[in-house]
PDB file of N, CA, C, O and CB in Angstrom:
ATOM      1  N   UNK A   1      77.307 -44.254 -17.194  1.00  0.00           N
ATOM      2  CA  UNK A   1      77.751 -44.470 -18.567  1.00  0.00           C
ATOM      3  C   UNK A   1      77.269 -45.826 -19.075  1.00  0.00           C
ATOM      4  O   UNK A   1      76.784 -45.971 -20.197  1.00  0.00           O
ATOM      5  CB  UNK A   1      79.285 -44.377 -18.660  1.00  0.00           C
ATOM      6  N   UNK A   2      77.409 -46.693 -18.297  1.00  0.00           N
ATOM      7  CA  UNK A   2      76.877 -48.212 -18.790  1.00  0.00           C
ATOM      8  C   UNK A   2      75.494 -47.864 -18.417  1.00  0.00           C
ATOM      9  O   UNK A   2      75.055 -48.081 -19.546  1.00  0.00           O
ATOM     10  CB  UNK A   2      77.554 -49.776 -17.938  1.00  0.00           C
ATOM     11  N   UNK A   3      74.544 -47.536 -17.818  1.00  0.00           N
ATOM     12  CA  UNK A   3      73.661 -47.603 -18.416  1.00  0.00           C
ATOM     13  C   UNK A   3      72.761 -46.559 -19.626  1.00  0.00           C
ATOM     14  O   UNK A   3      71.570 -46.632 -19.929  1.00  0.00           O
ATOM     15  CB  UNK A   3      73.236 -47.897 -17.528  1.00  0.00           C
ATOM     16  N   UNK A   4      73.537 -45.861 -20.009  1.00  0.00           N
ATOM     17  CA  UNK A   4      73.128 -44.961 -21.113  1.00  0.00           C
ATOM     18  C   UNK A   4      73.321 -46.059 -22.265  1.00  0.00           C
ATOM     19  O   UNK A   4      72.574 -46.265 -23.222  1.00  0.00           O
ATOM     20  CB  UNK A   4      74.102 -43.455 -21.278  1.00  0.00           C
ATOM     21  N   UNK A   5      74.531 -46.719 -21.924  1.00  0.00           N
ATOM     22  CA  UNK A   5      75.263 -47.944 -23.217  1.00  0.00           C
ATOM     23  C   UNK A   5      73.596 -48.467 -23.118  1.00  0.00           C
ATOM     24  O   UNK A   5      72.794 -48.159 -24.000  1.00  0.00           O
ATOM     25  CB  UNK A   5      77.046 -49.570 -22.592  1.00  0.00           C
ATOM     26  N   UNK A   6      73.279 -49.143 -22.140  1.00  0.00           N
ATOM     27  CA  UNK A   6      72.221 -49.830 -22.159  1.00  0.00           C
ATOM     28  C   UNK A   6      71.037 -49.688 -22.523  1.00  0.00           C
ATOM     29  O   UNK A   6      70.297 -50.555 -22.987  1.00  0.00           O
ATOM     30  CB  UNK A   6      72.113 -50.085 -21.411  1.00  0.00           C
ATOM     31  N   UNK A   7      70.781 -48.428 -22.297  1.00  0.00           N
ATOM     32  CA  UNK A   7      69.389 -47.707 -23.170  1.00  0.00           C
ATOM     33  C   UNK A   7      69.792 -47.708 -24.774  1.00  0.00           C
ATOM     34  O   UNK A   7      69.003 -48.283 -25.524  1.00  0.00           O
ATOM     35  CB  UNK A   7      69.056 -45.792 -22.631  1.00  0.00           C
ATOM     36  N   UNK A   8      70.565 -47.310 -25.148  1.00  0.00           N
ATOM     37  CA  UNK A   8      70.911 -46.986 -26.154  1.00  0.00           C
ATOM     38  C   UNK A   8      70.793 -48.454 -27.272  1.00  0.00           C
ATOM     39  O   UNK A   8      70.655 -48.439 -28.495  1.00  0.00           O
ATOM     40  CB  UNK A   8      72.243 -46.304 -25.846  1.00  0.00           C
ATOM     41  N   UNK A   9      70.906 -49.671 -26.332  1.00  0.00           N
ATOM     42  CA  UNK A   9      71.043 -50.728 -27.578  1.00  0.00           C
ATOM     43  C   UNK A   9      69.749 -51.137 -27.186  1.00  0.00           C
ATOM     44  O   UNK A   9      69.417 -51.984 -28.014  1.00  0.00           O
ATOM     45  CB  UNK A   9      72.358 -52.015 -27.668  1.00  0.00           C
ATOM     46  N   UNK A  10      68.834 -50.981 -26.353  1.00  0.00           N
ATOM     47  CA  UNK A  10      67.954 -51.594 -26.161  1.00  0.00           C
ATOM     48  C   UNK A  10      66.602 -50.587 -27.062  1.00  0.00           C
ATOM     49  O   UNK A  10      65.665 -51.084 -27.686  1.00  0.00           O
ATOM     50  CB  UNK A  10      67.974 -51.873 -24.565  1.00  0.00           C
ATOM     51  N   UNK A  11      66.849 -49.264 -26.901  1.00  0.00           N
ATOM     52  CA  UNK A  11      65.880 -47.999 -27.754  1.00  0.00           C
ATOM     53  C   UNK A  11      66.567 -48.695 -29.345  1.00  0.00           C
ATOM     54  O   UNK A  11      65.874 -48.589 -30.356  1.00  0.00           O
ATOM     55  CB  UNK A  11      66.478 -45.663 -27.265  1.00  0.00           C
ATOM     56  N   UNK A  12      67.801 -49.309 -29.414  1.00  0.00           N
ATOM     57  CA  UNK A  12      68.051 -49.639 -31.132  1.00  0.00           C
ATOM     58  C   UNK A  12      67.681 -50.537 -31.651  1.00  0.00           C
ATOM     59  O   UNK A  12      67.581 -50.598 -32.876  1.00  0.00           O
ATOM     60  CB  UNK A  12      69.193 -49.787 -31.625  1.00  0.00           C
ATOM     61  N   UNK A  13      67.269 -51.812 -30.573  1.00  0.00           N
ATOM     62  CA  UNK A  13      66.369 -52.896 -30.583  1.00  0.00           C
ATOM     63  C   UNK A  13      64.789 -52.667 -31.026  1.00  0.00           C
ATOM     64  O   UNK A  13      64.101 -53.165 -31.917  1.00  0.00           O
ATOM     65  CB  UNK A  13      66.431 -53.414 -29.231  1.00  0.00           C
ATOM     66  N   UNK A  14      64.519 -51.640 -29.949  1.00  0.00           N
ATOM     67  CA  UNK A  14      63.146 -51.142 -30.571  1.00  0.00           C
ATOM     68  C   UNK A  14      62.631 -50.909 -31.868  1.00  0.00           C
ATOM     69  O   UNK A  14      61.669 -51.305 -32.526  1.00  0.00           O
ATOM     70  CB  UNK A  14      62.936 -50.132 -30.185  1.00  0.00           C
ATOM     71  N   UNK A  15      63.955 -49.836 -32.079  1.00  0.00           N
ATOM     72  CA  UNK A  15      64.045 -49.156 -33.614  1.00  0.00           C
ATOM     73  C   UNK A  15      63.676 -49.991 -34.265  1.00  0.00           C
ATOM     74  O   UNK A  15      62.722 -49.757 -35.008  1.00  0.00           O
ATOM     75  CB  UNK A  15      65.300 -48.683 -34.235  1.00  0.00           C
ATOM     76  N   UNK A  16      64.189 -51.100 -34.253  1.00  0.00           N
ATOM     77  CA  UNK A  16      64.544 -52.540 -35.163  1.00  0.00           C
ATOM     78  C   UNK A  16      63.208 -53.783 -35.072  1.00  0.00           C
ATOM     79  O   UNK A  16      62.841 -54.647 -35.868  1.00  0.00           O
ATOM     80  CB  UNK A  16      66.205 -53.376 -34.351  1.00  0.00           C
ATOM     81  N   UNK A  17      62.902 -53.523 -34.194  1.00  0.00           N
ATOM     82  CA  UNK A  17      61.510 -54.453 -34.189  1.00  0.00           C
ATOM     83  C   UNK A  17      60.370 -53.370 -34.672  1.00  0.00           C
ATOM     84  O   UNK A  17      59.415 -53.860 -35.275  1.00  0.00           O
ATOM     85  CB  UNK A  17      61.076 -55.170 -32.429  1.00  0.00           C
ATOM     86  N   UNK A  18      60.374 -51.911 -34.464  1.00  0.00           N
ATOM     87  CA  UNK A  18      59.330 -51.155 -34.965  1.00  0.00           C
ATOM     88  C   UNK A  18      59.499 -51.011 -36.439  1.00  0.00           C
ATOM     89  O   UNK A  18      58.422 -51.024 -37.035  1.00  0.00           O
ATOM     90  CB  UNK A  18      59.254 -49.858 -34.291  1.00  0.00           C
ATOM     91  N   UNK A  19      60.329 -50.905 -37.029  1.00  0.00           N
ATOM     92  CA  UNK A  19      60.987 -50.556 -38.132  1.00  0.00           C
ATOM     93  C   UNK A  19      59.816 -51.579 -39.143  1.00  0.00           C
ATOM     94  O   UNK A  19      59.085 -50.934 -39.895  1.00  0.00           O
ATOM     95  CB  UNK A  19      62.856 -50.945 -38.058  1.00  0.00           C
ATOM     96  N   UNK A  20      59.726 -52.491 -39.142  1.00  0.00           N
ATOM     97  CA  UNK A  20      58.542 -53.710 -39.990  1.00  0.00           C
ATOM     98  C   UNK A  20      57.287 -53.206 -39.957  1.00  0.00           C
ATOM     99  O   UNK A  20      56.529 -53.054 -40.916  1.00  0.00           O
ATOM    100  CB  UNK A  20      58.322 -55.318 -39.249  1.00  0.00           C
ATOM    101  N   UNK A  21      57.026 -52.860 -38.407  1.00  0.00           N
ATOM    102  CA  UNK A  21      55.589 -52.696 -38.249  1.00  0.00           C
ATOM    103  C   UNK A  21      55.396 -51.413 -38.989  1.00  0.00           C
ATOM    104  O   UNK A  21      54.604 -51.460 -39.931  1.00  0.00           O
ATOM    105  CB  UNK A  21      55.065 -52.660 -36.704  1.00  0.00           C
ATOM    106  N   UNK A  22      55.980 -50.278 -38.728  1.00  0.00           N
ATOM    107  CA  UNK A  22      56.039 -49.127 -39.745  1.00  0.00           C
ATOM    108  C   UNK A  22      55.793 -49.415 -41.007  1.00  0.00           C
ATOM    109  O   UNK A  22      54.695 -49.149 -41.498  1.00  0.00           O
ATOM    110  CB  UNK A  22      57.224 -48.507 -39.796  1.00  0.00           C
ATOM    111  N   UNK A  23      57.069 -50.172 -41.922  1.00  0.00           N
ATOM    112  CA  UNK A  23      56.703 -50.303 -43.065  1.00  0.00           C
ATOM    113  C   UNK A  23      55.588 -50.805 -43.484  1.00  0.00           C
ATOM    114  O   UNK A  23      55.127 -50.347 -44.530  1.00  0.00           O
ATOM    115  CB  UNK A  23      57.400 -50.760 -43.510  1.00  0.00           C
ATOM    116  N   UNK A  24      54.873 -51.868 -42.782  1.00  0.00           N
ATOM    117  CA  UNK A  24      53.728 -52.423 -43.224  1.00  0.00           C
ATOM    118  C   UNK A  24      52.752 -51.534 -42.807  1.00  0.00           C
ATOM    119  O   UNK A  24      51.664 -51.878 -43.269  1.00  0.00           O
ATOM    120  CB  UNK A  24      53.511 -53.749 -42.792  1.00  0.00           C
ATOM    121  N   UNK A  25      52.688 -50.605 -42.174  1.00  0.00           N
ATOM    122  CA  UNK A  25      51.420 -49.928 -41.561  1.00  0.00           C
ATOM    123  C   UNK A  25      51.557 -48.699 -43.032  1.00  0.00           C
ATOM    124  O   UNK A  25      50.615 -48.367 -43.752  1.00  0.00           O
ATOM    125  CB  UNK A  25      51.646 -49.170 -39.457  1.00  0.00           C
ATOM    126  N   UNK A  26      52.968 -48.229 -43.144  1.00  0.00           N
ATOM    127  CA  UNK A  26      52.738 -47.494 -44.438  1.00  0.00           C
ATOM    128  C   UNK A  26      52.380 -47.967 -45.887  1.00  0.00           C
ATOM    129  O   UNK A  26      51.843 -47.138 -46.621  1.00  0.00           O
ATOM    130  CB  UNK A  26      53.778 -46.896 -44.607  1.00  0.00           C
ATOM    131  N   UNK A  27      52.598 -49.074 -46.307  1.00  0.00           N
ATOM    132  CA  UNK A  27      52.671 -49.922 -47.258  1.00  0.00           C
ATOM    133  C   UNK A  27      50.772 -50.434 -47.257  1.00  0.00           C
ATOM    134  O   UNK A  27      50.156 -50.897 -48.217  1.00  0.00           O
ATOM    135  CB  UNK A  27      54.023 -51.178 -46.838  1.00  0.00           C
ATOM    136  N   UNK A  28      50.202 -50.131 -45.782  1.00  0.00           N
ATOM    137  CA  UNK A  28      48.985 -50.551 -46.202  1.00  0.00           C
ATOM    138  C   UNK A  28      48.005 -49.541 -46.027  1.00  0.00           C
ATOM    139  O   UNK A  28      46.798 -49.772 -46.104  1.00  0.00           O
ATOM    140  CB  UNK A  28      48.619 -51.700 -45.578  1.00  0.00           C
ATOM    141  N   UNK A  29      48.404 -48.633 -45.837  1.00  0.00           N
ATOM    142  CA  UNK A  29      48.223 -47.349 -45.792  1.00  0.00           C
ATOM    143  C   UNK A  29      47.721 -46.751 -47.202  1.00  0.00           C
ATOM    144  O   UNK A  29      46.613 -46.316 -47.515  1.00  0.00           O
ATOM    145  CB  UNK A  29      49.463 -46.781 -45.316  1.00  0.00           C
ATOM    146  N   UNK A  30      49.275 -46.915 -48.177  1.00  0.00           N
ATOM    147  CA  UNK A  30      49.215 -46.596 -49.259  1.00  0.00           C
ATOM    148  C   UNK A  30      48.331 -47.305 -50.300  1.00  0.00           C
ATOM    149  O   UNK A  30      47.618 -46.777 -51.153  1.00  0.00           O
ATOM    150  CB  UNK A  30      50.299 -46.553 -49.501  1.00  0.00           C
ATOM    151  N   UNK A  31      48.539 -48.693 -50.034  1.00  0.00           N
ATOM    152  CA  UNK A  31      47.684 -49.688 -50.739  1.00  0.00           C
ATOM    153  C   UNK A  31      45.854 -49.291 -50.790  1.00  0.00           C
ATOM    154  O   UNK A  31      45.198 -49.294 -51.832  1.00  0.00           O
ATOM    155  CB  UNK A  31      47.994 -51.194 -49.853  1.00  0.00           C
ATOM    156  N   UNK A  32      45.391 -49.024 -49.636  1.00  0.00           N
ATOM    157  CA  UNK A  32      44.386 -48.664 -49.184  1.00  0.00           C
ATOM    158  C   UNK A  32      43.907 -47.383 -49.787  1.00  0.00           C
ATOM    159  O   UNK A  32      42.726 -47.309 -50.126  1.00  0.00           O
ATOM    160  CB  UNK A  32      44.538 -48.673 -47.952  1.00  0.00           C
ATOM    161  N   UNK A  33      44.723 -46.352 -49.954  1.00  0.00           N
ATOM    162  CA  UNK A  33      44.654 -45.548 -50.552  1.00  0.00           C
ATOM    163  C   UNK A  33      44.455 -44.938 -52.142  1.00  0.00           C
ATOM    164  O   UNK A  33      43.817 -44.055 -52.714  1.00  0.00           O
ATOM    165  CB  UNK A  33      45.255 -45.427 -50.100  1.00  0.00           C
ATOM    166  N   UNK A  34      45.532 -46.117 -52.490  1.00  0.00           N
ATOM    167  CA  UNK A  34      44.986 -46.135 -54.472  1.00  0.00           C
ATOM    168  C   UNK A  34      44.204 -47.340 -54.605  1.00  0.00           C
ATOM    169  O   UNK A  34      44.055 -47.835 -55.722  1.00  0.00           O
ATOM    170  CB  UNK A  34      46.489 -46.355 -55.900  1.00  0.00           C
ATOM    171  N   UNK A  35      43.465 -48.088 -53.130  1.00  0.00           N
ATOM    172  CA  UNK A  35      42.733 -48.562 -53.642  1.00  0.00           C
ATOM    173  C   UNK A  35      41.287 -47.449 -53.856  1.00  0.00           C
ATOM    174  O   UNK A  35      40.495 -47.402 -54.797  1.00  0.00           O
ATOM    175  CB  UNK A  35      42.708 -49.772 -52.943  1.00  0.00           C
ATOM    176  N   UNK A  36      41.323 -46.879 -52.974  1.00  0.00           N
ATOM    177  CA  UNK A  36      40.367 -45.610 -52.737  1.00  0.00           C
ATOM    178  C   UNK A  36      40.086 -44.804 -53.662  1.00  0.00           C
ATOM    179  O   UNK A  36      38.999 -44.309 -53.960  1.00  0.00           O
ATOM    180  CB  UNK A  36      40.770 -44.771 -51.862  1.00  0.00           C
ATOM    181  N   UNK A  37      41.132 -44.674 -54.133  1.00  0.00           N
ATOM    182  CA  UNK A  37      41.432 -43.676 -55.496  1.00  0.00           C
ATOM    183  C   UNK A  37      40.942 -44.162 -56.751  1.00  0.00           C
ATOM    184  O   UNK A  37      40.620 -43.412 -57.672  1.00  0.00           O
ATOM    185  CB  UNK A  37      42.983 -43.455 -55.792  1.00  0.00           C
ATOM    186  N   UNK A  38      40.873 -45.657 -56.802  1.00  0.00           N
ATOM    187  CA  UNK A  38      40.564 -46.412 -57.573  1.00  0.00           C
ATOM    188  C   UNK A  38      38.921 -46.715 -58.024  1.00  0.00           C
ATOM    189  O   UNK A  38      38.350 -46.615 -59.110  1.00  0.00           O
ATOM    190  CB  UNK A  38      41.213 -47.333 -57.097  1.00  0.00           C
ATOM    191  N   UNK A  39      38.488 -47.098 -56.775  1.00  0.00           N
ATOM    192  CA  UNK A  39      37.388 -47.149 -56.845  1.00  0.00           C
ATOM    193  C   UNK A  39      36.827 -45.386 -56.672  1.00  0.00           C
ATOM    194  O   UNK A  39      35.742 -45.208 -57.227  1.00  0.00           O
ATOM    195  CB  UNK A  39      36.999 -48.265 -55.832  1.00  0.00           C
ATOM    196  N   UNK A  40      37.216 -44.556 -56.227  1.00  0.00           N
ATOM    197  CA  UNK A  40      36.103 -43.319 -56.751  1.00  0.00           C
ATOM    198  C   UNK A  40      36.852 -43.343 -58.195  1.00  0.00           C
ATOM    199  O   UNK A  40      35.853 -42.766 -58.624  1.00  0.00           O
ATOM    200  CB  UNK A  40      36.115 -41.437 -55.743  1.00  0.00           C
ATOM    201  N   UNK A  41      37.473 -43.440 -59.059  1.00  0.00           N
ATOM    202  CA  UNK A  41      37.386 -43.467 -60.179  1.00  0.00           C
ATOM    203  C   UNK A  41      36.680 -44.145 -60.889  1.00  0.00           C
ATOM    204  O   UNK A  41      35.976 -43.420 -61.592  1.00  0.00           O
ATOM    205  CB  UNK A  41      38.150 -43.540 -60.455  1.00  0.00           C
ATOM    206  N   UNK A  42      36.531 -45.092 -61.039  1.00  0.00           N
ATOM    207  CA  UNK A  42      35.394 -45.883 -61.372  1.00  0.00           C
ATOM    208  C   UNK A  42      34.319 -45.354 -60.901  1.00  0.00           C
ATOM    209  O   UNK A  42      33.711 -44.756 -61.788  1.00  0.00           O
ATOM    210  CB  UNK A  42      35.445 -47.139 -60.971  1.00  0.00           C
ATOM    211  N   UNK A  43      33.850 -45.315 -59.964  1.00  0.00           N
ATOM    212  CA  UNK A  43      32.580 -44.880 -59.527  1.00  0.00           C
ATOM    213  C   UNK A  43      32.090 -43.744 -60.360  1.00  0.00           C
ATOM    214  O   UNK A  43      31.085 -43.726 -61.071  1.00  0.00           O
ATOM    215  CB  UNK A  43      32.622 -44.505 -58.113  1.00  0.00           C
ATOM    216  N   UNK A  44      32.731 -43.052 -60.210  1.00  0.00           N
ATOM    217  CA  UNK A  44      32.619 -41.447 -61.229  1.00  0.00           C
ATOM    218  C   UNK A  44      32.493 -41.821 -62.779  1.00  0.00           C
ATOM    219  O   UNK A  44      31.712 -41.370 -63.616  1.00  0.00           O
ATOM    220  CB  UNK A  44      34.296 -40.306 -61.111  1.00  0.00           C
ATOM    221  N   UNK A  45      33.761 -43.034 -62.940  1.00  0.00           N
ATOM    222  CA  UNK A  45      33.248 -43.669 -64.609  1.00  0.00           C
ATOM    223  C   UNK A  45      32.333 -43.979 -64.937  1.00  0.00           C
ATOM    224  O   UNK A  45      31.844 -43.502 -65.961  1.00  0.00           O
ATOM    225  CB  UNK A  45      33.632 -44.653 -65.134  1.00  0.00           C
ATOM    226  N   UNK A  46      31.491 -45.248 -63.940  1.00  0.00           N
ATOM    227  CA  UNK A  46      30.360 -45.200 -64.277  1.00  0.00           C
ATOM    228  C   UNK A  46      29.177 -44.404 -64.599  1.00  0.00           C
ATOM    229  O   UNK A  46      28.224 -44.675 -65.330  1.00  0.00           O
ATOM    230  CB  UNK A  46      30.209 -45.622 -63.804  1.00  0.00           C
ATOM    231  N   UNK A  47      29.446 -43.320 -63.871  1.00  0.00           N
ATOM    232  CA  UNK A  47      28.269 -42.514 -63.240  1.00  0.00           C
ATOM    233  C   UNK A  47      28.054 -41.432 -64.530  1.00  0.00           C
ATOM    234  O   UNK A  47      26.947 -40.984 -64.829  1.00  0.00           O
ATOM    235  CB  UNK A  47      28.720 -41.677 -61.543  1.00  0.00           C
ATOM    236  N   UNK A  48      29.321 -41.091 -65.244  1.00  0.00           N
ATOM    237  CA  UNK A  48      29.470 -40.565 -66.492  1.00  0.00           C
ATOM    238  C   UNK A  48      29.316 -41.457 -67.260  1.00  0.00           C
ATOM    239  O   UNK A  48      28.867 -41.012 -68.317  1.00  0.00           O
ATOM    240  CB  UNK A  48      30.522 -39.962 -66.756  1.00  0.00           C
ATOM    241  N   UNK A  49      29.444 -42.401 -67.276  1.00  0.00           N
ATOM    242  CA  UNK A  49      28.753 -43.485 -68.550  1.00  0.00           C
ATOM    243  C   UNK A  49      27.612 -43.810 -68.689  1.00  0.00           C
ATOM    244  O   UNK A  49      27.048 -44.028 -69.761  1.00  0.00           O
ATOM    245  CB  UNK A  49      29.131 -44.715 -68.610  1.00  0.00           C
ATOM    246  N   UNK A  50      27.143 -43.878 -67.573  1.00  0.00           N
ATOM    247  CA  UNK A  50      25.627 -44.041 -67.379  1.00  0.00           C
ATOM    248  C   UNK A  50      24.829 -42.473 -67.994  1.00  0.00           C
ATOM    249  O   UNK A  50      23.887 -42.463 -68.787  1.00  0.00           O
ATOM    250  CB  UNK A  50      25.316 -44.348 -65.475  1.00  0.00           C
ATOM    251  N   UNK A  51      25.407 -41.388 -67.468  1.00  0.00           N
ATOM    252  CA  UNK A  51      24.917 -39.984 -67.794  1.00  0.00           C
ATOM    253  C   UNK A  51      25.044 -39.994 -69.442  1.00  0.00           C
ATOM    254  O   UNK A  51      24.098 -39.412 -69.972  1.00  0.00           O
ATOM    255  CB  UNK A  51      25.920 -38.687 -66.988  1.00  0.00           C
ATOM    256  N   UNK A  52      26.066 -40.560 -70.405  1.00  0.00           N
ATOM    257  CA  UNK A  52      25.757 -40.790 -71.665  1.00  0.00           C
ATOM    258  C   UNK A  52      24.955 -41.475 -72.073  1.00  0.00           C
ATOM    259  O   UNK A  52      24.386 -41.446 -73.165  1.00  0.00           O
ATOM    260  CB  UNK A  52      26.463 -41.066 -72.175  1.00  0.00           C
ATOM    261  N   UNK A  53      24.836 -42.189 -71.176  1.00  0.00           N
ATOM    262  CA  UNK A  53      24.357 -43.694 -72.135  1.00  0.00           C
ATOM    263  C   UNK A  53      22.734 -43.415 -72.131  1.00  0.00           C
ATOM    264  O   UNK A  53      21.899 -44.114 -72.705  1.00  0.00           O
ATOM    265  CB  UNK A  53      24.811 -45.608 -71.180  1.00  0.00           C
ATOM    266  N   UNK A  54      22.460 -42.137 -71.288  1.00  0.00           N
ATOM    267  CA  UNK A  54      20.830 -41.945 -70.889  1.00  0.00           C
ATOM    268  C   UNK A  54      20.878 -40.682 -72.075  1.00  0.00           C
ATOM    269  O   UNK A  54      19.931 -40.743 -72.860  1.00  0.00           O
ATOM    270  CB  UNK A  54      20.306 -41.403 -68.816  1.00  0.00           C
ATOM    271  N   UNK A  55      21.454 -40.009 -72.216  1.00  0.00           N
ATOM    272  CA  UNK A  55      22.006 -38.911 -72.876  1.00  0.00           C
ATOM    273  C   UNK A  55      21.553 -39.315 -74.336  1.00  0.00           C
ATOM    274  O   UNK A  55      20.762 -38.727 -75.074  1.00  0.00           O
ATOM    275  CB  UNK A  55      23.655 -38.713 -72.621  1.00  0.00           C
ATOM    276  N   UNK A  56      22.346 -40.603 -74.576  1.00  0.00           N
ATOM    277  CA  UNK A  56      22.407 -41.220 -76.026  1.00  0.00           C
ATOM    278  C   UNK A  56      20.787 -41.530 -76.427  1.00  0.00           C
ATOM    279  O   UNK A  56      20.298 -41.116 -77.478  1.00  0.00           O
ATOM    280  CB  UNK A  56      23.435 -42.787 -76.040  1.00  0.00           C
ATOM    281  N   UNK A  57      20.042 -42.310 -75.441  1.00  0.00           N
ATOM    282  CA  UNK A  57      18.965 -42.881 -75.326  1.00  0.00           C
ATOM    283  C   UNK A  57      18.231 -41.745 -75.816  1.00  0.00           C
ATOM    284  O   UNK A  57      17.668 -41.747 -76.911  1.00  0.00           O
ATOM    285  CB  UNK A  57      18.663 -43.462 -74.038  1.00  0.00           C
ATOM    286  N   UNK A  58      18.231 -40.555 -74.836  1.00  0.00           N
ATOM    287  CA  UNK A  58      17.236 -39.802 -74.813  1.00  0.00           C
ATOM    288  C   UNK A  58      16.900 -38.793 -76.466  1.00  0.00           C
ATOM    289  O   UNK A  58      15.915 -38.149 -76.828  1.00  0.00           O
ATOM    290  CB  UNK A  58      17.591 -38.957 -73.468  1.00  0.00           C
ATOM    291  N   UNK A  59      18.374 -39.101 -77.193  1.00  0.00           N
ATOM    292  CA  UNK A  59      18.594 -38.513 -78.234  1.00  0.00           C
ATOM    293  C   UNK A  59      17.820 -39.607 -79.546  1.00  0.00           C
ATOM    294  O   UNK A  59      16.855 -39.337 -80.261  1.00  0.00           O
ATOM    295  CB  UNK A  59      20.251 -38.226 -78.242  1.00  0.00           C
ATOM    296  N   UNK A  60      18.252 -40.264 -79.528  1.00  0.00           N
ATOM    297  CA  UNK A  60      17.463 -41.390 -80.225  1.00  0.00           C
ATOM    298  C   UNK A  60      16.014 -41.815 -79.913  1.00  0.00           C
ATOM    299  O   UNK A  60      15.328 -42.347 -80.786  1.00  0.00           O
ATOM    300  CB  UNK A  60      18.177 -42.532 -80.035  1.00  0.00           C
ATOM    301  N   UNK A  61      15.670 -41.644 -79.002  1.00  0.00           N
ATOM    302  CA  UNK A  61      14.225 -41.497 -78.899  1.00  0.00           C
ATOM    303  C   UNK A  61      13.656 -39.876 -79.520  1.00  0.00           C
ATOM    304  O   UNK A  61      12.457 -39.595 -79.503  1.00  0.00           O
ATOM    305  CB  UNK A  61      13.862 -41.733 -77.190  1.00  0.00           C
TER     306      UNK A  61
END
């Protein structure tokens, strides 16, 4: 019985020191992610702006 007590606060210790590293591993996870999102948006903006802007050119010539 005492040592179940003993696992038990020491696995809650764990909990408790993992518990940070988690959040930051999700938190940069996510960050990483709309940064991702971010830049293929843009990327694609450009790439359609550029497709007008040759578009426009080619019309005016």
């Amino acid at each position: 019985m005492l040592r179940l007590a003993c696992c038990a606060t020491t696995f809650s210790k764990v909990e408790v020191y993992q518990f940070p590293s988690f959040y930051l591993y999700f938190s940069i996870n996510l960050t990483s992610l709309f940064l991702r999102s971010l830049f293929v948006f843009c990327s694609s903006f450009v790439r359609l702006s550029y497709k007008l802007s040759i578009s426009f050119s080619q019309i005016n010539h």
